[in-house]
VEXKEFI-160854 format. One record per atom (N, C-alpha, C, O): residue in three letters; x, y, z. Coordinates in steps of 0.001 Angstrom, whole numbers, padded with zeros to 6 digits, always signed. Layout:
ALAXYZ ...
END
This chain:
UNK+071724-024626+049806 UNK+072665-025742+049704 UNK+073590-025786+050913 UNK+073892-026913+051305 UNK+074180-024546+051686 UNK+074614-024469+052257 UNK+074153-025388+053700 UNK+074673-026370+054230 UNK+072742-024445+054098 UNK+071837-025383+054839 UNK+072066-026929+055390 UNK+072298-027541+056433 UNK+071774-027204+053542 UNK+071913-029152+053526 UNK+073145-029531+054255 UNK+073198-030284+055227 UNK+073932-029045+053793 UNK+075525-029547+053654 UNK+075515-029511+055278 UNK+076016-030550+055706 UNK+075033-028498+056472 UNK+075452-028070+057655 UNK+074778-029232+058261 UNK+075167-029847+059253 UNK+073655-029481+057509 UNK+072430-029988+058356 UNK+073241-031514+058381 UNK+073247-032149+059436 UNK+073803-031961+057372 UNK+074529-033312+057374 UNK+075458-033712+058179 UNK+075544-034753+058830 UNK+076349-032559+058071 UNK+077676-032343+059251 UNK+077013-032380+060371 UNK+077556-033172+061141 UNK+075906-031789+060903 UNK+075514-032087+061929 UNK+075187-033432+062552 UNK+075337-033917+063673 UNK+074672-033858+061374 UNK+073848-035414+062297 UNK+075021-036207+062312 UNK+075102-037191+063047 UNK+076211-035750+061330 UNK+077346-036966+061173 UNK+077831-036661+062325 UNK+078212-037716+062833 UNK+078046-035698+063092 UNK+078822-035408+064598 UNK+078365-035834+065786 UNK+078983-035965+066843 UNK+077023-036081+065490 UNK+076091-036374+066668 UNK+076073-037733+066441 UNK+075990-038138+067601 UNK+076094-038731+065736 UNK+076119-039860+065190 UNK+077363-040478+065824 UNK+077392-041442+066590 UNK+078394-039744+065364 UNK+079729-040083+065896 UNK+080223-039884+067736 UNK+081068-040443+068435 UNK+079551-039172+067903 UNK+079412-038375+069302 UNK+078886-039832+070141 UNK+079479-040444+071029 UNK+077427-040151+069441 UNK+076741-041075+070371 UNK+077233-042468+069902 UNK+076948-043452+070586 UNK+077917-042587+068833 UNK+078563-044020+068620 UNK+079526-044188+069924 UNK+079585-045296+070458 UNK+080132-043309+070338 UNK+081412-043386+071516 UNK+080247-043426+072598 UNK+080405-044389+073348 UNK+079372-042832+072835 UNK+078804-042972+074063 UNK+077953-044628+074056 UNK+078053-045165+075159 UNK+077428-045191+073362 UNK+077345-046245+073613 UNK+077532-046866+073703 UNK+076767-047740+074111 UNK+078923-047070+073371 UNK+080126-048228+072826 UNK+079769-049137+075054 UNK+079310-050279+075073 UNK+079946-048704+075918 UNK+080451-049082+076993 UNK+078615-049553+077459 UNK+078483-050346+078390 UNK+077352-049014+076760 UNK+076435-049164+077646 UNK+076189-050471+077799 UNK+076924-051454+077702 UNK+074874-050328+078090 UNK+074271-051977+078727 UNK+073892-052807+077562 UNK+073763-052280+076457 UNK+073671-054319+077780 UNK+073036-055050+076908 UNK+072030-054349+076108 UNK+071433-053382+076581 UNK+071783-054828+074790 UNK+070356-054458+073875 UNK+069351-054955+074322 UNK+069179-056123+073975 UNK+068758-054613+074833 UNK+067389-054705+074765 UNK+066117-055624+073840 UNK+065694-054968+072889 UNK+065670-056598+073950 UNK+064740-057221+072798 UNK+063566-057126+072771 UNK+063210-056590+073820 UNK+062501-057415+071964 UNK+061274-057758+072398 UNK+061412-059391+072903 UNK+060521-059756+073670 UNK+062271-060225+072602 UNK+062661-061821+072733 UNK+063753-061808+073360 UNK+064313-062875+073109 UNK+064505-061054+074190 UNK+065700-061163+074758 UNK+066693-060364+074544 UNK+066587-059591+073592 UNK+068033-060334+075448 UNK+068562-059595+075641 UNK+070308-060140+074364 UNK+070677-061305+074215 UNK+070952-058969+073735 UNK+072139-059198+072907 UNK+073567-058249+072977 UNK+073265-057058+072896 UNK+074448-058380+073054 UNK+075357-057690+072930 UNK+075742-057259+071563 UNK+076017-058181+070796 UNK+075840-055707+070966 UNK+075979-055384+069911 UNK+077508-055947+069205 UNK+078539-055578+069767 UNK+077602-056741+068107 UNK+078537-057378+067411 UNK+078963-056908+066241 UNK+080051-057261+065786 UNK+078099-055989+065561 UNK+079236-055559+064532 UNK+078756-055369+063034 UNK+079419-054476+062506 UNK+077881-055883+062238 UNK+077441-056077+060871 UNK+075630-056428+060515 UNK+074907-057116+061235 UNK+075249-055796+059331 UNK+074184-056600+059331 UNK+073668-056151+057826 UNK+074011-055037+057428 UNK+072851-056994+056979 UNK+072213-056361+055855 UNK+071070-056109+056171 UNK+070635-056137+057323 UNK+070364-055791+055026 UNK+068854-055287+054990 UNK+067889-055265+053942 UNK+068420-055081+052847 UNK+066755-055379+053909 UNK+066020-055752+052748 UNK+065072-054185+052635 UNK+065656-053452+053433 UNK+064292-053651+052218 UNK+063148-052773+052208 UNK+062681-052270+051059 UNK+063289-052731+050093 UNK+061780-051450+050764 UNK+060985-050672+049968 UNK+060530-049627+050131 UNK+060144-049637+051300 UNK+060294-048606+049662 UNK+060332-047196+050195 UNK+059138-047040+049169 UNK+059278-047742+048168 UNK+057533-045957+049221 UNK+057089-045192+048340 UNK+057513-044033+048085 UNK+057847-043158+048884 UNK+057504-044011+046805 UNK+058013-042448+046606 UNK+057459-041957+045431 UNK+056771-042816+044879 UNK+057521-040433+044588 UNK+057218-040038+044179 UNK+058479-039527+042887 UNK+059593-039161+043260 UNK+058178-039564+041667 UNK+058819-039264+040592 UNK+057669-038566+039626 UNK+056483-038897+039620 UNK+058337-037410+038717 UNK+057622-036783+037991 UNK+055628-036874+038460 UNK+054666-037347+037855 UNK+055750-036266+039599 UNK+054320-036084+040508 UNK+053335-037630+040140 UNK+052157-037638+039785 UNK+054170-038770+040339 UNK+053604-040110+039979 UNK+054324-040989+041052 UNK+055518-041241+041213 UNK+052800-041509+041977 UNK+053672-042639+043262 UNK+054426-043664+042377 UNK+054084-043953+041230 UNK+055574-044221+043085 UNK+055914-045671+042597 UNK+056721-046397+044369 UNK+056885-045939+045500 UNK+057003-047668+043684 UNK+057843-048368+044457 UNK+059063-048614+044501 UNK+059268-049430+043603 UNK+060046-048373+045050 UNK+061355-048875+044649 UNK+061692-050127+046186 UNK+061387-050039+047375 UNK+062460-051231+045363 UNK+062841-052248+046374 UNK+064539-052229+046636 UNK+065082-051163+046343 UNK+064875-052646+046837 UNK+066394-052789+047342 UNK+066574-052973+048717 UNK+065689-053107+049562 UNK+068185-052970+048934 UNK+068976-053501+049724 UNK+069967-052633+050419 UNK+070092-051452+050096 UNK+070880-053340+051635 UNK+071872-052715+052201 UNK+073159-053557+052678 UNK+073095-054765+052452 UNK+073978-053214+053125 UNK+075314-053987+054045 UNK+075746-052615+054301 UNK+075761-051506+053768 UNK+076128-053287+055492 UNK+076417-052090+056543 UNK+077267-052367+057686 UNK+077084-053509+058107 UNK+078385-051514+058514 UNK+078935-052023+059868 UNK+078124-051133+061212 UNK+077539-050051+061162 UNK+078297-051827+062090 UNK+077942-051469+063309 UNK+078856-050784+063993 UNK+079509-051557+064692 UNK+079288-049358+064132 UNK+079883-048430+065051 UNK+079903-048222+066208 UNK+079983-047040+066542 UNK+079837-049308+067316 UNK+079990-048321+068874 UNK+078075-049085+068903 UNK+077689-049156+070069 UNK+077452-049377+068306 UNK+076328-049110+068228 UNK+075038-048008+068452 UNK+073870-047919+068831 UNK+076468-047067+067788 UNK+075721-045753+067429 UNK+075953-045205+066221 UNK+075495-044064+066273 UNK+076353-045381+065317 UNK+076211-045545+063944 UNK+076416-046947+062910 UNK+077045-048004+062940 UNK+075553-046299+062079 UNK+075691-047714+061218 UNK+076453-047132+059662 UNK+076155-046121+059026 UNK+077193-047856+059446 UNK+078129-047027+058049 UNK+077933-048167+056933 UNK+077942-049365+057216 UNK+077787-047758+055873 UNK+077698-048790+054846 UNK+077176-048697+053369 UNK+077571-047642+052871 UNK+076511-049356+052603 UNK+076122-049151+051437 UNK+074877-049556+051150 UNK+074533-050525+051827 UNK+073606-048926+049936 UNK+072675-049154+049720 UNK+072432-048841+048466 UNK+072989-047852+047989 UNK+071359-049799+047519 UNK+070614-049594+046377 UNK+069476-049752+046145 UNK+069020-050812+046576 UNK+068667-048984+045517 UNK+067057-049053+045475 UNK+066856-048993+043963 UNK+067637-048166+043491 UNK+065991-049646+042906 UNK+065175-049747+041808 UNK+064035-049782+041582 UNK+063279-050701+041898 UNK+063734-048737+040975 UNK+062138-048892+040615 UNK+061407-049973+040302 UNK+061932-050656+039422 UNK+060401-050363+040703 UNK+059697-051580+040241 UNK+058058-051400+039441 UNK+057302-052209+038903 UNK+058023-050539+039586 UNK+056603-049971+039312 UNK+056128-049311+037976 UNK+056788-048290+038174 UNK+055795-049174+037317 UNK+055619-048359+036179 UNK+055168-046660+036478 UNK+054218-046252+037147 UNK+056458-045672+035550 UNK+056232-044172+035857 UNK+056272-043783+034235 UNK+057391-043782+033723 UNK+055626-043596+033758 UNK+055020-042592+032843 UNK+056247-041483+032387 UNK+056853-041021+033353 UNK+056650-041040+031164 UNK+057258-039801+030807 UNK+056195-039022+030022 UNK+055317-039548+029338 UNK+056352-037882+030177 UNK+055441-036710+029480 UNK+055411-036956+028290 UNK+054349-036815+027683 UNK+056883-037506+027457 UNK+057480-037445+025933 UNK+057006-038701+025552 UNK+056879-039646+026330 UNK+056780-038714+024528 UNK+056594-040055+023213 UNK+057529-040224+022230 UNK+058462-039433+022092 UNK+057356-041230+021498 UNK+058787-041494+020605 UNK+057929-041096+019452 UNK+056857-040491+019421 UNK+058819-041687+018339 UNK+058173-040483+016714 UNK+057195-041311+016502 UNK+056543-040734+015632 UNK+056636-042360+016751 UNK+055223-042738+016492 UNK+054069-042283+017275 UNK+052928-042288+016812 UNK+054346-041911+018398 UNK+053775-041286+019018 UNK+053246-042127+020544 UNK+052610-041529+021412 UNK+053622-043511+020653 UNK+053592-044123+021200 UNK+054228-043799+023250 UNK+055451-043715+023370 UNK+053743-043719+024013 UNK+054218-043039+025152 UNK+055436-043943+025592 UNK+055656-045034+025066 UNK+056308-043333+026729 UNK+057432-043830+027375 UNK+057507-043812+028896 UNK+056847-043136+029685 UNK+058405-044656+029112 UNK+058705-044562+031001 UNK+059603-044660+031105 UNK+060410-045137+030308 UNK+059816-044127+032409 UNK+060914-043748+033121 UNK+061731-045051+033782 UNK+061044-045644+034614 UNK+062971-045569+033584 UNK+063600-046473+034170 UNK+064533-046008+034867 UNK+065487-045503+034275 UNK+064510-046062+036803 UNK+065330-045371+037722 UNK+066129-046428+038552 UNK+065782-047605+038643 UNK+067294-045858+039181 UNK+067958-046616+040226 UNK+068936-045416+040624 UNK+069170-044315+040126 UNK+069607-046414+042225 UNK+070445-045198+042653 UNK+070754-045695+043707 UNK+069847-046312+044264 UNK+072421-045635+044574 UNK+072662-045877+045173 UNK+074135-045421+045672 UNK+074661-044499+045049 UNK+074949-046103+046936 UNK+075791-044964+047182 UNK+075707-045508+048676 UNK+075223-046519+049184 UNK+076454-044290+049202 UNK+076792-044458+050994 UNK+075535-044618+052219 UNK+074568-043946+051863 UNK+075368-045087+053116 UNK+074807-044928+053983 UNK+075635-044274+054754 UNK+076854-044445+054756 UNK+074900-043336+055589 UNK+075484-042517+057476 UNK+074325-042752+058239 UNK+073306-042155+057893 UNK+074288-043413+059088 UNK+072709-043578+060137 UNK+073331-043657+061538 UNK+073743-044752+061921 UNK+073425-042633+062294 UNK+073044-042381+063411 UNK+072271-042640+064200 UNK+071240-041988+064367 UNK+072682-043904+065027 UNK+071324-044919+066215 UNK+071098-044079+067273 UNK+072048-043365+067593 UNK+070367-044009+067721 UNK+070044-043272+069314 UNK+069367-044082+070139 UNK+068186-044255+069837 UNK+069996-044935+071626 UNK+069351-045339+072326 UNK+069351-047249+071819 UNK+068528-048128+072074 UNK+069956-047269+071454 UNK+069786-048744+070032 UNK+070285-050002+071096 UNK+070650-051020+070507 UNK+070339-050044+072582 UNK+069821-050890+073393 UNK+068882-050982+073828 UNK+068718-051806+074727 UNK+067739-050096+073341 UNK+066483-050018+073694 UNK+065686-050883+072863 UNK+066090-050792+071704 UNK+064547-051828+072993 UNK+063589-052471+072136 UNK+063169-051533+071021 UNK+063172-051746+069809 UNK+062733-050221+071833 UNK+062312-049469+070202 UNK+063115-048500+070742 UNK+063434-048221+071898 UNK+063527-047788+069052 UNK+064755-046650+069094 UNK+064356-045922+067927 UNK+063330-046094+067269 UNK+065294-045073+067733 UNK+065019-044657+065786 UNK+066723-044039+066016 UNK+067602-043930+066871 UNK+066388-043724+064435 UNK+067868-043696+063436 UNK+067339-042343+062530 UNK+066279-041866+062127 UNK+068591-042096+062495 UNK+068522-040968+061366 UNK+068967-041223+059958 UNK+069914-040441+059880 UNK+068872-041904+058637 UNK+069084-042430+058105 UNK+070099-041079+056979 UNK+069563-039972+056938 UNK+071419-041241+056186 UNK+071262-040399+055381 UNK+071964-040844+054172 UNK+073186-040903+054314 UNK+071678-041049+053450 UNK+071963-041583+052129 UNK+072182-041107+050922 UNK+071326-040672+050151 UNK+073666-041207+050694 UNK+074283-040188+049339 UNK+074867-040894+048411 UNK+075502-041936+048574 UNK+074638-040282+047343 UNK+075276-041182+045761 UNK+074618-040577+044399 UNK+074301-039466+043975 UNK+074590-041926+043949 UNK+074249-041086+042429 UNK+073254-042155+041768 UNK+072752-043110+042360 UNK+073119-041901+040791 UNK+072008-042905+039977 UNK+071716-042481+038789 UNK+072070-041373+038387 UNK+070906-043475+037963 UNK+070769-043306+036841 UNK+069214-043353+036363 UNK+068275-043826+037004 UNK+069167-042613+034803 UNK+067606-042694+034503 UNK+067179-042770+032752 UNK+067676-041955+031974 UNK+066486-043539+032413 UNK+066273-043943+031359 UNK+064879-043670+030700 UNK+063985-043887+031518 UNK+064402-043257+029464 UNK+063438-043020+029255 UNK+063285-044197+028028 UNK+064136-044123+027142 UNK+062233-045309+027907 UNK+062550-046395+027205 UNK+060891-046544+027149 UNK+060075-046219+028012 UNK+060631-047242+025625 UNK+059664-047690+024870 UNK+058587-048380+026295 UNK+057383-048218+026495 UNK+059652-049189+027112 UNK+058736-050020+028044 UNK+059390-050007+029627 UNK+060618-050078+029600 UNK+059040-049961+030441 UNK+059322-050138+031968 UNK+059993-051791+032370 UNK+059351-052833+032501 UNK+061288-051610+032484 UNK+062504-052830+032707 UNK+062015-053660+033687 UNK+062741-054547+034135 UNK+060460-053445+034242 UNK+059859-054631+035179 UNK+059060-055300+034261 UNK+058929-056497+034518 UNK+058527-054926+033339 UNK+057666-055475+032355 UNK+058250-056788+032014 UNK+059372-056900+031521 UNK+057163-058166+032390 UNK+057876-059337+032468 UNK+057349-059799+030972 UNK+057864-060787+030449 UNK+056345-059084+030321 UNK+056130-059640+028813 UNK+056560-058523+027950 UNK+056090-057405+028161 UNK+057522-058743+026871 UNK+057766-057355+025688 UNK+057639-057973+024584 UNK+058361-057733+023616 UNK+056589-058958+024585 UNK+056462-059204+022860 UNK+055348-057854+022063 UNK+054923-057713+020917 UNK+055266-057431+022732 UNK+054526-055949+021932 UNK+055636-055134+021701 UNK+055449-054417+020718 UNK+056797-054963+022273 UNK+057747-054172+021971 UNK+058652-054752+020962 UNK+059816-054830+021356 UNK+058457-055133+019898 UNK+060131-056442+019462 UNK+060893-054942+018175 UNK+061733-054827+017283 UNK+060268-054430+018633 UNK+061185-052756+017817 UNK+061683-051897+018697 UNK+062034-050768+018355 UNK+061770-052345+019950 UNK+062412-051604+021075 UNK+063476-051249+020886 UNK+064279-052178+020803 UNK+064156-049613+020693 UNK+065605-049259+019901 UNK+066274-048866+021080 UNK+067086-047946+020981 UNK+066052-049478+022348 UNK+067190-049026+023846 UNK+066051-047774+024409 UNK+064839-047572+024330 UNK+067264-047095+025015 UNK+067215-045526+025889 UNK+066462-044897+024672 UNK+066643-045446+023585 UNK+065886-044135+024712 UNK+065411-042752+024050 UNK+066716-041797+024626 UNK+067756-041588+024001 UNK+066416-041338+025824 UNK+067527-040411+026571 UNK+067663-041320+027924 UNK+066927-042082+028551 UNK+068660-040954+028007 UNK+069861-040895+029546 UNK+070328-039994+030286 UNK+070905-038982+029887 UNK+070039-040399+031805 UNK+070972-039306+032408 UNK+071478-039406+033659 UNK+070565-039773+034399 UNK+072549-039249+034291 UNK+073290-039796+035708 UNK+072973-038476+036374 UNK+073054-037405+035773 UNK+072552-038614+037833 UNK+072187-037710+038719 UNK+072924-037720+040007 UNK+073387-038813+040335 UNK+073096-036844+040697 UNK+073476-036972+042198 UNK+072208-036903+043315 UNK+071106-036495+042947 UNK+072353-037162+044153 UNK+071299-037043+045288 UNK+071345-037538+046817 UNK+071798-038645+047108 UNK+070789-036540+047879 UNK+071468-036618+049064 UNK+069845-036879+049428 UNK+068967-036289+048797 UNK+069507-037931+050636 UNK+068749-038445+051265 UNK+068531-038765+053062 UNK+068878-039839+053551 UNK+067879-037591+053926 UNK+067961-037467+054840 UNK+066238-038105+055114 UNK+065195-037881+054500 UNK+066556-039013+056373 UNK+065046-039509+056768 UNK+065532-039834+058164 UNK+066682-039834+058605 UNK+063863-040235+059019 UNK+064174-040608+060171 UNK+063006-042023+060460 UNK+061817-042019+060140 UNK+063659-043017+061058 UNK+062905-044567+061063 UNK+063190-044887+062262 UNK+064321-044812+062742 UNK+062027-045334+062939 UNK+061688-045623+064227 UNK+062327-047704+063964 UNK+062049-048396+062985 UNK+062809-047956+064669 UNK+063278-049493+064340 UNK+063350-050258+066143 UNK+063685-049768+067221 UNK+062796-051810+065693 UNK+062460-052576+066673 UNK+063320-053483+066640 UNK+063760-053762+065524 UNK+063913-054337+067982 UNK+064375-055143+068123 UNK+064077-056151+068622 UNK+064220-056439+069811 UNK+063432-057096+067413 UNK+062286-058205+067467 UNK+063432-059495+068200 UNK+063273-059722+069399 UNK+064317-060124+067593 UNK+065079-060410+068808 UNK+066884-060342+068468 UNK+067171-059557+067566 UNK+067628-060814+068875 UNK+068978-060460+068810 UNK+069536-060207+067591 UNK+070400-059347+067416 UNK+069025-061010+066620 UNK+069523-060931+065228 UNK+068395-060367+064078 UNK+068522-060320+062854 UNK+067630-060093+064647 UNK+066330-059755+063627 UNK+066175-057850+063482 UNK+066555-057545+064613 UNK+065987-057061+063068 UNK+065412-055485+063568 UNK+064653-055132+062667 UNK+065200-055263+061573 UNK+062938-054470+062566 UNK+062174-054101+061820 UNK+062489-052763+061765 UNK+063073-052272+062731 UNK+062173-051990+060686 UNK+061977-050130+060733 UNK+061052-049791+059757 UNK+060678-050374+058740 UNK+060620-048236+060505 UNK+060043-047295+059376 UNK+059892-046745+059577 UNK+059559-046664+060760 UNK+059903-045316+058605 UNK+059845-044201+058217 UNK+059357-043527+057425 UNK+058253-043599+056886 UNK+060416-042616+057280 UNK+059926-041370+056043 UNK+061107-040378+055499 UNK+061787-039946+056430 UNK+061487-039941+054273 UNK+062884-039376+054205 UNK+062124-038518+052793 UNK+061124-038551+052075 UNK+063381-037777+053011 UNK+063089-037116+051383 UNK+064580-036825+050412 UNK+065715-036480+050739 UNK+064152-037042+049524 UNK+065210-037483+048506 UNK+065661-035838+047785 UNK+064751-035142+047334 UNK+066516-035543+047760 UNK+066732-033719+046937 UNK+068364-034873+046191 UNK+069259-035643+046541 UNK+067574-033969+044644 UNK+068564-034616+043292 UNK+068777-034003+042395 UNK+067846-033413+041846 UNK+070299-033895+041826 UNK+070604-032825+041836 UNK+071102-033158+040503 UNK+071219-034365+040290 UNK+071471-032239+039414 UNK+071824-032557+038204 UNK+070926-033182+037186 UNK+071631-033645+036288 UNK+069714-033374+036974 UNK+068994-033839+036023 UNK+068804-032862+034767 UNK+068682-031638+034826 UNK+068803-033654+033634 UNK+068629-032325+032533 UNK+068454-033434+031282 UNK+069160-033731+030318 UNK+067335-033829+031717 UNK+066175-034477+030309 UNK+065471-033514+029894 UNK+065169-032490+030506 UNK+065114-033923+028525 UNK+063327-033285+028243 UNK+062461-033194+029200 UNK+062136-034181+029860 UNK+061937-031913+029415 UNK+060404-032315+030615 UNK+060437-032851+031948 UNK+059494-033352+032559 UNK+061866-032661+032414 UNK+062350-033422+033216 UNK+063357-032683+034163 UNK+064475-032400+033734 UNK+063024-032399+035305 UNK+063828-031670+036411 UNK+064471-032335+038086 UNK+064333-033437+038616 UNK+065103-031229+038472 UNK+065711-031898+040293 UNK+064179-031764+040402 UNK+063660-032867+040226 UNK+063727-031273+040518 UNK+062459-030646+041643 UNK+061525-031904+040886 UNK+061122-032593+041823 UNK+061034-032465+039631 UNK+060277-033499+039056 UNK+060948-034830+040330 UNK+060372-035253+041332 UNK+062172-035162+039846 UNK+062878-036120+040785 UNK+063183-035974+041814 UNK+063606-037047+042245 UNK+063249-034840+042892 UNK+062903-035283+044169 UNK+061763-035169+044863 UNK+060823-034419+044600 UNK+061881-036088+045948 UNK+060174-035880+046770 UNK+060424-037093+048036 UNK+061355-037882+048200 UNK+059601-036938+048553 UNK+059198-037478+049923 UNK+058959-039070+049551 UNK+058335-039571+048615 UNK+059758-039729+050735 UNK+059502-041203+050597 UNK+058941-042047+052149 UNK+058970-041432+053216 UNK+058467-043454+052068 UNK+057856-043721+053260 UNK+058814-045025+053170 UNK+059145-045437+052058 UNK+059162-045532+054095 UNK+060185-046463+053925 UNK+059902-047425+054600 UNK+059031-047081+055399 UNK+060299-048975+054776 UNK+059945-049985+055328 UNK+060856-050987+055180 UNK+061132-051305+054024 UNK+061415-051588+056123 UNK+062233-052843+055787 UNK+062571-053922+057157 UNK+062056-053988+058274 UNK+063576-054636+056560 UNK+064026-055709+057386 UNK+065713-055722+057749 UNK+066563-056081+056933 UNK+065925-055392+058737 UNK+067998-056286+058886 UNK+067711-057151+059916 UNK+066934-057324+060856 UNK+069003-057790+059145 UNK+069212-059322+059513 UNK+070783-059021+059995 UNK+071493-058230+059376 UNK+071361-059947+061496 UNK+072783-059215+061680 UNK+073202-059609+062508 UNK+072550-060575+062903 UNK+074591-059252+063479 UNK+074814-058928+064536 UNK+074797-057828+064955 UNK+075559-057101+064317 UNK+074023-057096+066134 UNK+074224-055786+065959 UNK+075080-055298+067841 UNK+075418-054140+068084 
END
């Protein structure tokens, strides 16, 4: 734990370090032209990842400020969209899934982010929640469920998220990325259900839209 904690302080110093060093450099760089970094931007993406040794999808979002244009500071949320399986059944015997979300701070450290292509160190901390329920909260038909009695169990988690995403600057206001991060979560204590079940490796993909 110790490790984590150093390994964070680290990138946050270096983050902060190179936010001041870029603050004065040259224009950004485009694949469509050239921009001066301005300040804000959101973001759209989807990440694969892994829960109780089962791929899924989670989609979500961001808002965020532009630092020096060497860090980006701000906020993010991701929700499962996919259907994940629980080990447990209810007293009929009927199986259950897992309903997840989670969200919290962004710290991302740009390197080079007047360059067309650059990467970021992404790190993402907060908390979230998890539900074990008759049916999966994407399920757009529940007339098979009309005895659905809520949660089975509940439980709020913490979790710290370090990744690294290569990102393009398609043109002044547009930026693509992707990656890969891994999620370590901490506090879980369901049935059948652990940190080590809930964390794991994710592949990430998205869109900001901005001034940057």
């Amino acid at each position: 734990m110790r490790k984590v904690k150093f390994f964070f302080a680290f990138l946050l110093a270096a983050g902060m370090l190179n936010a001041s060093a870029q603050n004065s450099q040259e224009p950004i760089q485009t694949l469509l032209g050239d921009s001066p970094s301005l300040g804000g931007f959101i973001g759209f993406g989807g990440k694969m990842t892994t829960f109780n040794k089962q791929g899924g999808l989670m989609l979500g979002g961001e808002l965020n400020m532009v630092l020096g244009r060497g860090m980006n500071l701000g906020f993010h949320g991701y929700g499962l969209v996919t259907e994940t399986t629980s080990p447990n059944f209810d007293e009929l015997g009927r199986e259950l899934f897992y309903n997840i979300g989670y969200g919290g701070l962004t710290l991302e450290p740009v390197f080079f982010s007047e360059k067309a292509v650059h990467f970021t160190v992404p790190i993402l901390l907060g908390g979230g929640g998890i539900g074990e329920s008759r049916y999966p909260l994407v399920d757009g038909d529940n007339s098979d469920y009309q005895d659905f009695p809520g949660f089975y169990q509940t439980d709020f988690f913490f979790y710290a998220e370090p990744g690294l995403n290569i990102e393009l600057n398609l043109v002044n206001y547009v930026r693509l990325y992707a990656g890969a991060s891994y999620r370590f979560v901490y506090d879980v204590d369901l049935l059948n259900l652990n940190d080590a079940n809930m964390s794991g490796l994710g592949v990430n993909m998205g869109l900001r839209v901005g001034l940057f």
